[in-house]
N, C-alpha and C positions, 0 to 999 in steps of 0.2 A: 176276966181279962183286966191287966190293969194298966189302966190308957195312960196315967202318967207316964209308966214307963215304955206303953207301946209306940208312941207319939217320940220319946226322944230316941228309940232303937230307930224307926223311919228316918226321924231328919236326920243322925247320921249317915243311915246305909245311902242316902240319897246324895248325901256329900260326899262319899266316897264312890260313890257312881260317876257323879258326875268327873271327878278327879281322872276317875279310866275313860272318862269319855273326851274331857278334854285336852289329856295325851296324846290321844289318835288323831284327834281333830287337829292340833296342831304339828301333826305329819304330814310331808310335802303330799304323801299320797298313801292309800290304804285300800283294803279291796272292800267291793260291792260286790254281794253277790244276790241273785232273786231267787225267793222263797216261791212255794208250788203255784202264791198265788199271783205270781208275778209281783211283788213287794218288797224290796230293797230290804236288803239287812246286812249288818257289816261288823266288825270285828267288834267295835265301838258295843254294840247292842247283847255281843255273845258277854262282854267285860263286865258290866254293868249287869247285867243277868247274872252273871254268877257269886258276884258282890253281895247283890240284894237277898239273892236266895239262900245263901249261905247264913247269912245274917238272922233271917225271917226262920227257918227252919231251926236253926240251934238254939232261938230264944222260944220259940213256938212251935216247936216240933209236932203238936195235937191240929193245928188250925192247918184246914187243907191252903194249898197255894196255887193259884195259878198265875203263871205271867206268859208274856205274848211269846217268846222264843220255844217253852215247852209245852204252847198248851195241846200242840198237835199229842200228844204223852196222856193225857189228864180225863178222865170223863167225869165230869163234876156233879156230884150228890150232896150235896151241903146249902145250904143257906145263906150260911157265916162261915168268910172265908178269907184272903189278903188276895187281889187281883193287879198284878202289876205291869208296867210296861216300862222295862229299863230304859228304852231311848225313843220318843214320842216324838214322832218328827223328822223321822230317818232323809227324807228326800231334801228337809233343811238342812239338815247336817251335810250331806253327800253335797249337796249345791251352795257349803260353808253359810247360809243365814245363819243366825245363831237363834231361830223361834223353835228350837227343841229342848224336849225337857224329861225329867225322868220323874215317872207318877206310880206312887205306890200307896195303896187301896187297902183299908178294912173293910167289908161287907157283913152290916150284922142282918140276918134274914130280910135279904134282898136291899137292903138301904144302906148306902156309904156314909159309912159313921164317922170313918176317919183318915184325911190322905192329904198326901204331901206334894207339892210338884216343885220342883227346884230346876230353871232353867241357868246352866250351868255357865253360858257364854254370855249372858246377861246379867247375871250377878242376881238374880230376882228367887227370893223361896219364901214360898206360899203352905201353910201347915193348918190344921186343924190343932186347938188344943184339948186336954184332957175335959176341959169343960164343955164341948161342941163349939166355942166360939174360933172363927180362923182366923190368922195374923197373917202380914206378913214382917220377916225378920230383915232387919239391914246388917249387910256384911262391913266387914272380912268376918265371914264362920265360921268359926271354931267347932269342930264337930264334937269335942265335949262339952262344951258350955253352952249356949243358947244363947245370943245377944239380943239387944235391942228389936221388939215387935212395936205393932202399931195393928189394933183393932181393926179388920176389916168391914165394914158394913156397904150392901150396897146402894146407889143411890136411887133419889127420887125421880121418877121420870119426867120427863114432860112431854105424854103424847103428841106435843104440835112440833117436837122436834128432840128427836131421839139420837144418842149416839148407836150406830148401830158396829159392830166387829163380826166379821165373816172371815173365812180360809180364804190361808194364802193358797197355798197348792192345788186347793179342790174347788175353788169355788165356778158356778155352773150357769146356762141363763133361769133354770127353774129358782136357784137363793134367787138371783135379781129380778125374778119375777114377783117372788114372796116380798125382800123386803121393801118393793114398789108399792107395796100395800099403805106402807105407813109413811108420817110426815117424817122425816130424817134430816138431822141438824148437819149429822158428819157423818163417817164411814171408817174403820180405820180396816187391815186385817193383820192376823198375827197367824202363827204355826201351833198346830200342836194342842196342848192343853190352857197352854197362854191365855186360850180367848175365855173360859170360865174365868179363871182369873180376873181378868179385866173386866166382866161383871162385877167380878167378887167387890174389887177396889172402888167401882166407881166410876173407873174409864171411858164404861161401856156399857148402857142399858140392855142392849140386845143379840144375840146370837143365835140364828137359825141354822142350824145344820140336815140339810136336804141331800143326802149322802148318806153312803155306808158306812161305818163306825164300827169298832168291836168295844166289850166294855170296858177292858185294860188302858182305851184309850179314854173314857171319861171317866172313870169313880172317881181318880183323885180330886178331880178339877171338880167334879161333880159334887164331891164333899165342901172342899174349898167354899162351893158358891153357898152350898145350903148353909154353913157357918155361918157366910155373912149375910144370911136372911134373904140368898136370892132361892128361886127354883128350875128345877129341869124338869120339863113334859114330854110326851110323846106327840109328832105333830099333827098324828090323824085324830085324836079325840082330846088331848090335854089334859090325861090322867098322868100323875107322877112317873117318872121312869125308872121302873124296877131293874133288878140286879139279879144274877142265877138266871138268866135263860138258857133256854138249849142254844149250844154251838158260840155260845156268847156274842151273839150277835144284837147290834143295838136295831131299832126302827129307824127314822128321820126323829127330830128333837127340836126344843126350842129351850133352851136359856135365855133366862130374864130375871130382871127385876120386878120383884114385887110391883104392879102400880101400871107396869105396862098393857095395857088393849091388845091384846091377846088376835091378832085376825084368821 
């Protein structure tokens, strides 16, 4: 695989995702409709899906692919594979927030090696590069060229007063139970895959997620964070959280920064 070039195929295809997504989205109105699992999905998600896949399959034809619209399709034997999820955040979009974003995953035997999220109404895109290190790039982006990055690393904590970032959509009284555990400075929430990110940057030392999740919805962010030297656990024992499960379905999790007290 050769990441320099797989790294600029993603943040293209994710630039022109987001382009079909923010076409729709700037329509007075567009349809919703709910998937088996009762889960909003919308024309926006079918655009963007076909973008990426078409992309990911005629440069990597050999690398199986899964993303969230076909995986009902897919029974997954591999390892190493591209796990995506063209529009992360669907219930933001449908209720106009702009904290959705399009996340698209390389998985090398079980571990996100490499992924992108580009929130497209915010102007914000977050990339692994060829080296494991993640950036984030400042626009206007030119989807040939690559502008301006800036090292992401994430920060130091300071157990007696943590920033913590939780869901906007899902969030439950069991997170508010959890993150009661700890001393916390602030609180922000974001949508989507955003809240890796805001580990990733700095923003945000902590993210528990006490909810269902599939993995299309974190590899990329999930990459993102480990670039910038943060980690994702599972919250019943705090072993790393692997990638290729049956049914792709994730545990409950915890993102963090390095440094954080773990409760």
């Amino acid at each position: 695989m050769d990441f320099a070039q797989l790294t600029q195929l993603a943040r293209k295809l994710a630039l022109e995702a987001g382009d079909r997504i923010m076409e729709i989205y700037g329509r007075p109105d567009f349809e919703v409709r709910a998937k088996g699992d009762a889960s909003p999905v919308t024309e926006a998600d079918e655009a963007a899906d076909a973008v990426i896949s078409a992309g990911l399959r005629a440069a990597f034809p050999e690398v199986p692919l899964i993303t969230e619209e076909q995986a009902a399709s897919h029974a997954l034997t591999a390892r190493t594979f591209f796990i995506v999820d063209p529009l992360d955040g669907t219930k933001e979009f449908v209720q106009r927030r702009g904290d959705f974003t399009v996340n698209i995953a390389y998985v090398q035997e079980g571990v996100p090696t490499l992924g992108v999220v580009y929130a497209p109404a915010k102007d914000r895109l977050f990339y692994t590069r060829a080296d494991g290190a993640s950036v984030e790039e400042t626009g206007p982006f030119d989807k040939e060229r690559p502008g301006p990055t800036r090292v992401l690393r994430v920060a130091v904590p300071d157990n007696e007063a943590l920033m913590v970032v939780a869901s906007k959509s899902h969030r439950d009284q069991a997170t508010d139970d959890y993150i009661s555990r700890y001393a916390v400075r602030d609180m922000t929430s974001a949508g989507s895959s955003l809240k890796f990110c805001l580990v990733a940057t700095g923003e945000a030392d902590l993210y528990p997620r006490l909810g269902r999740t599939m993995e299309w919805d974190t590899a990329a962010g999930d990459a993102v964070l480990r670039g910038a030297g943060g980690r994702v656990v599972r919250f019943d024992d705090h072993t790393v959280l692997g990638y290729g499960k049956p049914g792709w379905d994730n545990p409950f999790f915890i993102a963090f920064a390095p440094g954080v007290a773990l409760k």
